[in-house]
C-alpha positions in Angstrom: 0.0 0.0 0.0 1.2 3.5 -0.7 1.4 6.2 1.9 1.9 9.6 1.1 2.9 12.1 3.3 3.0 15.8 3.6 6.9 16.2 2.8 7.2 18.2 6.7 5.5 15.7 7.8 7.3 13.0 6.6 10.4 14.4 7.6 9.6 14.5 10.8 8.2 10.8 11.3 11.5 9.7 9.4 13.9 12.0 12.1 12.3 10.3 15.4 12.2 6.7 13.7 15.2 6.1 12.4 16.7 5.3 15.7 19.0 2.1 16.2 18.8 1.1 19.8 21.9 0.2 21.4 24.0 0.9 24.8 27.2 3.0 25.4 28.6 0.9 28.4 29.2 2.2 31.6 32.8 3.2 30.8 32.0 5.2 28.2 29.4 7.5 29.7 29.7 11.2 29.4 32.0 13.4 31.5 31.2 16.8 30.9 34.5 18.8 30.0 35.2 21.5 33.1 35.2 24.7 30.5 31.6 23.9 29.4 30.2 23.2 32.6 31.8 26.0 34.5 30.9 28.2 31.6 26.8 27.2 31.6 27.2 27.8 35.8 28.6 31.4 35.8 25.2 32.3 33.2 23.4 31.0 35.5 24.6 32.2 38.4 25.4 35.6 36.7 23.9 36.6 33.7 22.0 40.1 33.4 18.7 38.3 31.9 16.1 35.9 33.2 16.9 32.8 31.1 14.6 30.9 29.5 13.9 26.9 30.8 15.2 25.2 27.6 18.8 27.2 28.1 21.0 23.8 29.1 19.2 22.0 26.0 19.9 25.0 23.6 23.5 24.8 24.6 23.3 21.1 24.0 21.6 21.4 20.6 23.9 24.0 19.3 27.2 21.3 20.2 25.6 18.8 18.2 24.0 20.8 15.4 26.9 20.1 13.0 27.8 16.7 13.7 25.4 14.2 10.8 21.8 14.8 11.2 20.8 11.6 13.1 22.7 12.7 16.3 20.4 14.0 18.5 19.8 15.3 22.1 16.1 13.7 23.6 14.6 16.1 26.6 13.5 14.1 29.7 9.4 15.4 28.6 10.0 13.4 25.2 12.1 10.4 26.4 9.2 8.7 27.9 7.1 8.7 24.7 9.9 7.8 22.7 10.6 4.7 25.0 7.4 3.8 24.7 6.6 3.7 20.8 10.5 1.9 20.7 8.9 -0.8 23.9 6.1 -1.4 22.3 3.6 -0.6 24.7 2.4 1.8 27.0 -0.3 2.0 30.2 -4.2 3.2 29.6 -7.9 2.4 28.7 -6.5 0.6 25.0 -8.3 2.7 22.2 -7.8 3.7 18.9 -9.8 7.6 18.9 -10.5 10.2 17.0 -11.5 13.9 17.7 -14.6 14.5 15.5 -17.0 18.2 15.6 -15.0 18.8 19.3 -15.7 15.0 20.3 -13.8 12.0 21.3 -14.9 9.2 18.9 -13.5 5.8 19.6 -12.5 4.3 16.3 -12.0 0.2 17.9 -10.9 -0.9 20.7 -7.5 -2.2 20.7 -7.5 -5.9 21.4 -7.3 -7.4 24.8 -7.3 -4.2 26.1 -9.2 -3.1 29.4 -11.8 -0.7 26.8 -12.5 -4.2 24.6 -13.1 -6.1 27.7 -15.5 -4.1 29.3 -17.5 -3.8 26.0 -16.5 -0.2 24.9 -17.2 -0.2 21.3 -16.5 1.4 17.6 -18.1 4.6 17.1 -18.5 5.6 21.2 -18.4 9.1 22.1 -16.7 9.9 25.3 -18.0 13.3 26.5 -17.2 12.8 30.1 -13.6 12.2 31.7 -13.4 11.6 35.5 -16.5 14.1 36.2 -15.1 16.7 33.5 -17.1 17.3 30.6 -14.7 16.9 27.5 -16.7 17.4 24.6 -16.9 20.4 22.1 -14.3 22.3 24.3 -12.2 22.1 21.9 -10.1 19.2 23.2 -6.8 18.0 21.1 -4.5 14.4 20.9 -2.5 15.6 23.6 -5.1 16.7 26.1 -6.9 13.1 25.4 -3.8 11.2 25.9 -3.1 13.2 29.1 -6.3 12.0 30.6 -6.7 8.7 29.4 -3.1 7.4 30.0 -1.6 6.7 33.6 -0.4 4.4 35.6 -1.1 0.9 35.5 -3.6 -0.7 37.9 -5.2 3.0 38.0 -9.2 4.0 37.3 -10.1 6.3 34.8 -14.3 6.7 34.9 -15.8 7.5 31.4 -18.9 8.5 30.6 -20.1 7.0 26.7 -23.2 8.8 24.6 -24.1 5.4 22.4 -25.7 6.0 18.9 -29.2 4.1 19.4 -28.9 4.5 23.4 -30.8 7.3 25.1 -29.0 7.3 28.5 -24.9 7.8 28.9 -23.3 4.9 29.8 -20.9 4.8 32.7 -17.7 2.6 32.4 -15.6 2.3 34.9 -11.7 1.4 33.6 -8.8 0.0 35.0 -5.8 1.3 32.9 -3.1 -1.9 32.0 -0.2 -2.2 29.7 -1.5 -1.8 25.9 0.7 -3.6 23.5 1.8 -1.4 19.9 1.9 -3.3 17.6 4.3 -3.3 14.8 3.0 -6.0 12.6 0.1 -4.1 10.8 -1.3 -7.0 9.2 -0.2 -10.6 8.5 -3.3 -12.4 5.8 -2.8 -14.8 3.1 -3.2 -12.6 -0.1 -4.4 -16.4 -2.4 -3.8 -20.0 -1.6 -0.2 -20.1 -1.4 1.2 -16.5 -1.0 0.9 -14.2 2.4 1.7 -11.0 3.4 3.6 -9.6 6.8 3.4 -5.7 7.3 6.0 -4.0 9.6 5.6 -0.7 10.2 8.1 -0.2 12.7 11.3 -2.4 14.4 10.7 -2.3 17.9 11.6 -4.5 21.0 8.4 -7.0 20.1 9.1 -7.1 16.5 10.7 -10.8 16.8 7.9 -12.5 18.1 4.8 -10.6 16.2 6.6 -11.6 13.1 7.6 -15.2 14.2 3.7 -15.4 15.1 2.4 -14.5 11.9 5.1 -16.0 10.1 4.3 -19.6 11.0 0.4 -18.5 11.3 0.4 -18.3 7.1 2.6 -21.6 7.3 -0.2 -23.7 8.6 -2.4 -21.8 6.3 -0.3 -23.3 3.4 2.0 -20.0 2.7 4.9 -21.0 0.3 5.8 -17.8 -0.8 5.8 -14.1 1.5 5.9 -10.7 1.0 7.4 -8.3 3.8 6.2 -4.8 3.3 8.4 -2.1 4.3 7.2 0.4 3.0 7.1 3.8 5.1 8.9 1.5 7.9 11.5 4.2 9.7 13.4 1.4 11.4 13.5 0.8 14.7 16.2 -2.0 17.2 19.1 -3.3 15.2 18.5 -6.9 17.2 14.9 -7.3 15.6 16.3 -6.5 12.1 19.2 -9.5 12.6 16.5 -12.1 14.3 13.6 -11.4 11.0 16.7 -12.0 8.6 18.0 -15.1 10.9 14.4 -16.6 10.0 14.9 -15.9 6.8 18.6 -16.7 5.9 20.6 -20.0 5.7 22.8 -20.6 8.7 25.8 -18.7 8.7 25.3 -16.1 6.5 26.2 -12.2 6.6 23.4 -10.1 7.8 25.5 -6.5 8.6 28.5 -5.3 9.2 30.0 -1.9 11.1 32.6 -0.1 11.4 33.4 3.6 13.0 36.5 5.7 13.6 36.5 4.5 16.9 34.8 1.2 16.3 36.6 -2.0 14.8 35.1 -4.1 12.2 31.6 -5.8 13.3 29.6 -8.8 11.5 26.5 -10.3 12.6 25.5 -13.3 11.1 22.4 -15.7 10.8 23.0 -18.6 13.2 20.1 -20.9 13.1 18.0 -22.9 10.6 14.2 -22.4 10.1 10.9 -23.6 8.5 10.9 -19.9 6.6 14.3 -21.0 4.6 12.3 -22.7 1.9 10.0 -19.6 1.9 10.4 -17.6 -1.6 10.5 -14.1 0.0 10.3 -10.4 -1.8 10.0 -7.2 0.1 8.4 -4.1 -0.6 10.4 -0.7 0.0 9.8 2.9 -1.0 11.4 6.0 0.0 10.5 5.9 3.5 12.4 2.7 4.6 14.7 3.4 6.2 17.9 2.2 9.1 16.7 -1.5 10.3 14.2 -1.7 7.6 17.3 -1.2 4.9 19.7 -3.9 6.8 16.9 -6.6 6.1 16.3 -5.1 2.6 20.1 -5.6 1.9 21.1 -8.6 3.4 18.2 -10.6 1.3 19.3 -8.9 -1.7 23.1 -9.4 -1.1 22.4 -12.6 0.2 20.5 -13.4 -3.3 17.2 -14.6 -0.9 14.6 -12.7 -2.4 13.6 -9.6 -4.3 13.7 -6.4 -3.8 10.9 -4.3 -5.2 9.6 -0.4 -4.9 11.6 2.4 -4.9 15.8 3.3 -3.5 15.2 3.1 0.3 15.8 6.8 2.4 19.5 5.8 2.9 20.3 6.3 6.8 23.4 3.4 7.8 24.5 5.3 11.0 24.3 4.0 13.9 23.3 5.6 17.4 24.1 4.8 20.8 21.9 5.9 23.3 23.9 7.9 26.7 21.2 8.1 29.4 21.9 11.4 31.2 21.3 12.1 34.7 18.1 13.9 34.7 16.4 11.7 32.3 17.3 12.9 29.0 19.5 11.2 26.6 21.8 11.8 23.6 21.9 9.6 20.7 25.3 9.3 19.4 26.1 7.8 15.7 29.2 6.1 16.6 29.4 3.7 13.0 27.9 3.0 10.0 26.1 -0.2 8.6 27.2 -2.1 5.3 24.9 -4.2 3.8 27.0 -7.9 3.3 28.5 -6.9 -0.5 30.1 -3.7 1.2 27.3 -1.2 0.2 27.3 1.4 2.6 23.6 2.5 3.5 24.3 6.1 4.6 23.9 8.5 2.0 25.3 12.2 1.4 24.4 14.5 4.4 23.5 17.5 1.8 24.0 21.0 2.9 21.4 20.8 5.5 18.8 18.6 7.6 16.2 20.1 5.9 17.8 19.0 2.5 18.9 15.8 3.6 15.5 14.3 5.1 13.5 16.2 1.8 16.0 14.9 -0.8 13.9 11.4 -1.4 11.1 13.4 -3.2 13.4 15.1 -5.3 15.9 11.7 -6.6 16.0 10.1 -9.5 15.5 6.6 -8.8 16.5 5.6 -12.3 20.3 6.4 -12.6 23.0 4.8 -10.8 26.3 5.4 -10.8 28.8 3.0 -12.2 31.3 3.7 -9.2 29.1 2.8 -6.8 28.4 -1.5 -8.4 28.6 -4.0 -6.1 28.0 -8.4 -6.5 25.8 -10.2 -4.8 26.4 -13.8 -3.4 25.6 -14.9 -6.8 27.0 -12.5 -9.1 24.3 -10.0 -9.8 24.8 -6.4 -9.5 23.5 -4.0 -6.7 24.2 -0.5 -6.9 25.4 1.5 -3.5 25.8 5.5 -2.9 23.2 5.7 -0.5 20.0 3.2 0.4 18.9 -0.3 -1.2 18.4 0.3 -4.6 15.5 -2.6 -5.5 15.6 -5.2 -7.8 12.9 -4.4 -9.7 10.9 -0.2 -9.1 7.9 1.0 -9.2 8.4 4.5 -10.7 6.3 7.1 -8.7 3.0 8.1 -10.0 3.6 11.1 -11.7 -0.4 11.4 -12.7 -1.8 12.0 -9.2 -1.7 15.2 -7.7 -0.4 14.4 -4.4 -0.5 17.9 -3.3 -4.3 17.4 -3.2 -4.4 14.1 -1.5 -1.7 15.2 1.4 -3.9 18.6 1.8 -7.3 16.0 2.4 -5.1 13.8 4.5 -4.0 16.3 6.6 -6.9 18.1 7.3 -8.4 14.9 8.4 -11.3 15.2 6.1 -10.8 11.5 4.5 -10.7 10.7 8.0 -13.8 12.2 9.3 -15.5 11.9 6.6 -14.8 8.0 6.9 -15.3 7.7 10.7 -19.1 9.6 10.2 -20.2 7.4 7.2 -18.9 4.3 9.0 -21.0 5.9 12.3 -24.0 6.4 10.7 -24.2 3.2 8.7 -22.6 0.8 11.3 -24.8 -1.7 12.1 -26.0 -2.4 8.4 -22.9 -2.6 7.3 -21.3 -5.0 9.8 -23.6 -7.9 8.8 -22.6 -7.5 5.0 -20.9 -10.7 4.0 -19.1 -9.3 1.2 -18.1 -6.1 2.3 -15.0 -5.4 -0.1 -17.2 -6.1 -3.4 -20.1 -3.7 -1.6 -18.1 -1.1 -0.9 -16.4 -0.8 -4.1 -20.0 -0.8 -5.4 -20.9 1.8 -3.5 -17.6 3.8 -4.5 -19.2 6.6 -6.2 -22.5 7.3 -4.7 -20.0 7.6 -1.5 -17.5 9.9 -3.5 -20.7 12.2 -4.2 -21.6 12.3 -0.7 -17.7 13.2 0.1 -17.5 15.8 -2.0 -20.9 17.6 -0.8 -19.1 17.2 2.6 -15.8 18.9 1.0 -18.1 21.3 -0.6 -19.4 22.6 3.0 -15.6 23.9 4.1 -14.0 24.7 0.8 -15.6 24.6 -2.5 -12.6 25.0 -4.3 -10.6 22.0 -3.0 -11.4 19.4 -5.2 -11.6 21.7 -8.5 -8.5 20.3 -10.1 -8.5 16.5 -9.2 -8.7 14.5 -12.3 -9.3 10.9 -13.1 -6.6 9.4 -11.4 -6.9 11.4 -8.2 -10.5 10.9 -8.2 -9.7 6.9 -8.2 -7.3 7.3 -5.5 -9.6 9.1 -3.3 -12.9 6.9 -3.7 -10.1 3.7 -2.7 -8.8 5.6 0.2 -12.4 6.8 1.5 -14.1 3.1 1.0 -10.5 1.3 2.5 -10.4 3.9 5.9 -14.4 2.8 6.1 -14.0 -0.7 5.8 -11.5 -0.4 9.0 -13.2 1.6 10.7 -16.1 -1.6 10.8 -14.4 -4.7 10.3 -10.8 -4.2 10.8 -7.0 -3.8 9.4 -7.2 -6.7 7.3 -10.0 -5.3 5.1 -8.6 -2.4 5.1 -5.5 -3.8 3.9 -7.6 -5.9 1.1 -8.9 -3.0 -0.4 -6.3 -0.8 -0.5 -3.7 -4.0 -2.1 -6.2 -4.4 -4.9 -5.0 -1.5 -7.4 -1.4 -1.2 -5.6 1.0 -1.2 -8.2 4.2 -2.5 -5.4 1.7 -5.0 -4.5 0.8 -6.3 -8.2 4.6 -6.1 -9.2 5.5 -8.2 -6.7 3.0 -10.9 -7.6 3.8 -11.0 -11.0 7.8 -11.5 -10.1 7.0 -15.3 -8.1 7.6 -17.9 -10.1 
């Protein structure tokens, strides 16, 4: 499936998950040199000026502004959240939500959490948090997180306004450990082929995948496709253990080396029931760090094929220095080489801004002959920067994707989807063949979008054509078929006129 993001955006999601986890030992912990640190006391103790809170944090920022642009400095306020996505899992009530005319609309439950348990179901409206009102006060992400998240073992009490229900209905909920999940969706695309998506490498990576993975075995998988795609990267250790259930014993998954690093290979070291597995994985422009070291060691390794577009290109690795007031640096300390020799890093550019934009602006056609490297087998890869694929999937230069990213952003796919899905939930749960309905209903659905588009900007949709048009309709039918019935269908729907997704299916033999 293709994501598109609003370049900014993008950016941003790519600088925050690009992260490699691993430890500085104890020996190698920071010690602050005595000129800095005498220097940051006498401003504080002297300067003219009040200075602002962030003043120890600028100082730190400004050090490492022009080291690469993957070292970075994490503030105690943001460590927490970033722990938690890298974890997978933090502590509340377990609900997908979102905020819709002012309100909190629960979009599913997340399963086996304490919301699904107690009954808490798609479409809810929670107006009341803890004996505060919390509807059309103009309530945002963060203030719902706030009040739903906490400690485990604590109570939150919620008060639900039911479509169909007159009264508000009182749940009571014990917040517990709720489990983020990296797999997005693991489904059998036909009889013999399935289809794993990662979206991210964190520390339960290893056993979602090892789960689905011999899940589609027993459903008679011979032949798997990993998407990638948009996949920032995540733990280095969850990258080596999905190529060690991939790979024949003994084989080179990375390498890395750094100025003050020696020469470091990890290889595959066990044998598995996924060896005999024909394997191809998806990439685009947004895979990037771990997702790039599996991409390259089943390439190099001459496993599987590679298809999409030249991966985002980041091969440095950080270490993470915990500081002592809860903050932490991350440190790139080497860089990763996929098992030809490629290096994955490429060029810095003149700036971060350049440097994290420079994937919509490539041309993912020309190579450089300087940069050929041989796989296991003899077949050329190209290096300079990322996994070049196998076989690409040139972008789709007939969609205005200036247009889509503008709907996307102002959530109005999104809430346009979540109302139609409100309104018409219960007759359309108990369709049997909800992918063929909905893509019946495709355009009397569109017509009902666009009068909704129509109410905040008139002009919006003036210059979509054909193609955009198409997108749209398959976007709008696939976020509603998820909001009733799940990420699977969701998935189904928006695989069926995915050009990554056909490509690869024409390329097992």
């Amino acid at each position: 499936m293709q994501n598109k993001y609003n370049p900014i955006i993008f950016a941003c999601l790519i600088a925050v998950g690009i992260f490699i986890g691993q430890k500085l030992s104890n020996k190698d912990q920071v010690r602050i040199n005595d000129k800095i640190n005498s220097i940051i006391q006498l401003i504080n103790s002297h300067y003219v000026d009040t200075l602002n809170n962030n003043f120890e944090e600028d100082i730190i920022n400004s050090i490492i502004k022009d080291l690469d642009p993957h070292t970075s400095y994490i503030s105690k306020k943001s460590y927490k959240a970033v722990e938690e996505s890298m974890q997978g899992g933090f502590s509340g009530i377990g609900i997908e939500f979102n905020i819709i005319d002012d309100t909190i609309v629960v979009v599913s439950p997340i399963n086996g959490g304490p919301s699904q348990k107690l009954g808490i179901q798609s479409g809810d409206r929670i107006v009341v948090v803890d004996s505060i009102n919390v509807a059309s006060i103009g309530i945002e992400n963060s203030g719902v997180i706030k009040k739903l998240r906490g400690e485990k073992g604590t109570t939150v009490s919620v008060l639900i306004k039911r479509r169909g229900v007159s009264e508000l209905i009182n749940f009571n909920i014990v917040r517990n450990t709720i489990p983020l999940n990296s797999v997005d969706v693991a489904m059998m695309l036909n009889s013999d082929i399935g289809l794993i998506k990662i979206n991210r490498f964190s520390a339960k990576t290893t056993n979602e995948f090892n789960k689905a993975a011999y899940k589609l075995l027993e459903d008679g998988m011979k032949k798997l496709i990993i998407d990638l795609r948009d996949n920032p990267g995540g733990y280095l250790s969850a990258a080596v253990n999905i190529c060690d259930n991939i790979l024949e014993k003994g084989e080179l998954i990375v390498f890395t080396k750094g100025r003050m690093r020696e020469k470091s290979e990890i290889f595959s070291n066990k044998t598995t029931e996924l060896e005999n597995t024909k394997i191809i994985v998806l990439i685009n422009e947004g895979s990037a760090s771990a997702s790039e070291i599996v991409a390259g060691a089943i390439q190099d390794n001459d496993r599987g094929l590679i298809i999409g577009r030249r991966s985002f290109g980041k091969g440095l690795v950080q270490e993470e220095i915990k500081l002592n007031d809860g903050s932490a640096i991350r440190l790139t300390t080497q860089r990763y080489y996929t098992p030809s020799g490629r290096s994955i890093q490429k060029e810095y550019g003149k700036s971060n801004e350049e440097y994290f934009l420079e994937q919509f602006t490539r041309n993912d056609t020309s190579y450089s002959d300087s940069v050929i490297y041989k796989t296991k087998k003899g077949r050329l890869v190209y290096g300079g920067g990322g996994i070049t694929p196998d076989i690409t999937v040139p972008r789709d230069t007939n969609l205005n994707f200036l247009l889509i990213n503008q709907l996307i952003i102002k959530g109005w796919i999104r809430d346009f989807s979540m109302q139609y899905s409100d309104k018409n939930r219960n007759s359309l749960f108990n369709i049997k063949d909800s992918e063929e309905y909905l893509i019946k209903m495709e355009e009397i659905i569109y017509v009902r979008f666009k009068n909704f588009i129509n109410a905040m900007d008139k002009n919006v949709l003036r210059e979509a054509n054909k193609d955009d048009e198409s997108y749209i309709k398959r976007l709008i039918i696939s976020n509603i078929a998820r909001n009733i019935w799940g990420n699977e269908d969701y998935y189904r729907l928006r695989l069926k006129d995915d050009k990554f997704m056909i490509e690869a299916l024409l390329n097992f033999n």
